[in-house]
N, C-alpha and C positions, 0 to 999 in steps of 0.2 A: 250570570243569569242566562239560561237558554231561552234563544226568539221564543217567540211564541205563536209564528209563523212559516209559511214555509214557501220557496219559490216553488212556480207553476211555469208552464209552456202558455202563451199565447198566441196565437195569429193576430198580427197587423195589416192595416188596410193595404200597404203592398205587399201583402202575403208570405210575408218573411213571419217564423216563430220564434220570439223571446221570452225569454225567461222576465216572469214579474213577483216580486214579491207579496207577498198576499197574508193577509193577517183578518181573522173574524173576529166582530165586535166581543165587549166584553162585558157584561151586564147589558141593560135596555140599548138598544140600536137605536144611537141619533142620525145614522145616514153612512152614507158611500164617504171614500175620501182617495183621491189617488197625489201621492205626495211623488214630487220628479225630484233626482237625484241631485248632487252637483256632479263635476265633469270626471269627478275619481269612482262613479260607478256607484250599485248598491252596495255601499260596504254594510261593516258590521254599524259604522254610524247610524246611516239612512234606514238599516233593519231597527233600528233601537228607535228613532222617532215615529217610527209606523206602530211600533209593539206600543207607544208610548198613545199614540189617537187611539188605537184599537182600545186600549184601557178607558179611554172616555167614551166609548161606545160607538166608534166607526169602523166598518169595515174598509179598508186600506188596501190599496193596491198601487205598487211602486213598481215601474216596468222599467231593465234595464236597457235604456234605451241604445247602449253602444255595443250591445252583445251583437250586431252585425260586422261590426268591424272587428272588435274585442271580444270574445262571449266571454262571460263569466270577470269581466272586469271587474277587479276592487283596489286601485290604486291608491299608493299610500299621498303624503304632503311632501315627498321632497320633492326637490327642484327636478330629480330627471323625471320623476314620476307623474310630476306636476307637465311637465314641458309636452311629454308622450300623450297627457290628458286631453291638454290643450290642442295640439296638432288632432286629434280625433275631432274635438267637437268644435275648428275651427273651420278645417280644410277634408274631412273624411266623412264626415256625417253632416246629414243635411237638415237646419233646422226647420224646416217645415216637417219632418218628420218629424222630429221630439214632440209637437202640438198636432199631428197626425195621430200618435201612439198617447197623447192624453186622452184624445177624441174617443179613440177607440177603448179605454181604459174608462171614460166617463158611462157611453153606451152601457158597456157590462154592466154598471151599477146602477144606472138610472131608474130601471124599473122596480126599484126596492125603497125609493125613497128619495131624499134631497142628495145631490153631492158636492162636496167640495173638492177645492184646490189649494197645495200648496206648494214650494218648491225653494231648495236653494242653490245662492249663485244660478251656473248656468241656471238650473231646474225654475229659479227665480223669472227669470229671462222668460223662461217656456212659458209660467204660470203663466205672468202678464200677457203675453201673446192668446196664451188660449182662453184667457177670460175675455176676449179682444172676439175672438176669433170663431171659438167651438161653444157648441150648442148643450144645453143639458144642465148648465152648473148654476146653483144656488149662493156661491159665494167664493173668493178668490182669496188667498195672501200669500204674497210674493218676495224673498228674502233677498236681499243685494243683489239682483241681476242688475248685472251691466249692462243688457244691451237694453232694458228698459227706458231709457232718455232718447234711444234711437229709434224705439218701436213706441215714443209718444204720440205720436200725431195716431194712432190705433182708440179706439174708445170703447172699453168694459161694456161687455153684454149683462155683467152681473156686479153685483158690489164685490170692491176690490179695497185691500186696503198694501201697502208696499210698506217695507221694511229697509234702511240704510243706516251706516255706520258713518258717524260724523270723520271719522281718522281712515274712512275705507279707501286708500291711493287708488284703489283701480277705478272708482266712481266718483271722478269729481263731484264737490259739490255743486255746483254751477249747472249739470247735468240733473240732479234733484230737483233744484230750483224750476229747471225746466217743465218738471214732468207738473209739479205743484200749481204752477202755473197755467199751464194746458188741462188741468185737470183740477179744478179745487172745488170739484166732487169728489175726489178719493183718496181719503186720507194716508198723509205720507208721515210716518211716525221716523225718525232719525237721532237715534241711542249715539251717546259717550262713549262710542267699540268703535273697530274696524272692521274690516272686512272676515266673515265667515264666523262671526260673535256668537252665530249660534252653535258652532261644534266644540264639544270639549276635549277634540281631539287636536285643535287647532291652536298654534301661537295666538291668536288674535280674540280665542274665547273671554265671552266677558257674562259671566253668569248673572248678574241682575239684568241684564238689556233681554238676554234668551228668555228668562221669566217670565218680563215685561210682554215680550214680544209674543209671547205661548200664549199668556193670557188673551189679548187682543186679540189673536185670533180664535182661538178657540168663542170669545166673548162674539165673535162675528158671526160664527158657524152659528151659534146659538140662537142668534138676533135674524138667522135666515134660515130659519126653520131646523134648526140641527142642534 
């Protein structure tokens, strides 16, 4: 099935242009939505869950956020691929920009309506931070970011709700625990999956938990005006 979208050029606040992917609502407009990648880039994955908001009525905007280092990354799941990923959005790129280029990605939308946020893995990571951090958003959900147990002592400017996979190795549980704790305002829902449950491209896909997981937030978008 062809996107149903199409990448654009952007200027970000440090004046660097990337490429965002960008999809119009489809039937009645429920709001803005800027959904952050994980660390393998906008693939064809990340275009299909934008094609897929868009279809419930948001206009979507997904910026790839490592096209300074990479442009036009879409890296697949194997291990060198993965590893190459990683060293980007470890030691190459700076995360206070990924939640720089949400900010600026939210801006665009805001004067159209409510926006949200979503994001997996790293993008997960981002979400949490910019719901923490940046101004504008109606509603957050954040998918297995890992560094979310690190960036807990941060407190949600807007309702948030986080996503984890009880079998996910790279996120202890103990580190969940933490955030539940610091936080039980914001509901932390944690599926029978591992790590990255929500791509069907991945070893680790668990398609009831993805479901679950849509619903709920879509359920939240809804509940904050979207």
């Amino acid at each position: 099935m062809p996107a149903a979208g199409k990448m654009i050029p952007m200027t970000m606040s440090d004046g660097a242009t990337i490429g965002v992917y960008h999809v119009e609502p489809q039937g009645p407009r429920r709001g803005g939505l800027v959904l952050i990648q994980e660390i393998f880039g906008v693939t064809e994955h990340i275009r299909e869950q934008c094609d897929a908001y868009a279809a419930e009525g948001y206009e979507v905007l997904a910026p790839a956020i490592f096209d300074r280092e990479a442009p036009g990354l879409q890296a697949s799941y194997s291990a060198e691929d993965r590893q190459m990923a990683l060293k980007i959005a470890r030691e190459a790129h700076p995360f206070d920009l990924s939640v720089a280029d949400a900010q600026t990605c939210i801006d665009t939308l805001k004067g159209k309506g409510p926006v949200f946020l979503t994001g997996y893995c790293y993008g997960g990571s981002v979400t949490w931070a910019a719901a923490c951090r940046c101004t504008g958003l109606s509603a957050a959900s954040a998918y297995y970011g890992s560094m979310i147990p690190k960036l807990a002592s941060d407190n949600p400017r807007c309702p948030v709700i986080l996503h984890f996979g009880r079998h996910d190795q790279s996120i202890p549980l103990a580190g969940v625990d933490r955030v539940k704790a610091m936080h039980p305002e914001v509901p932390v829902h944690v599926y029978d999956a591992g790590h990255g449950f929500n791509s069907d491209r991945r070893s680790d896909y668990h398609e009831e938990s993805a479901q679950l997981a849509r619903r709920r937030t879509l359920e939240l978008f809804r509940a904050n005006g979207g």
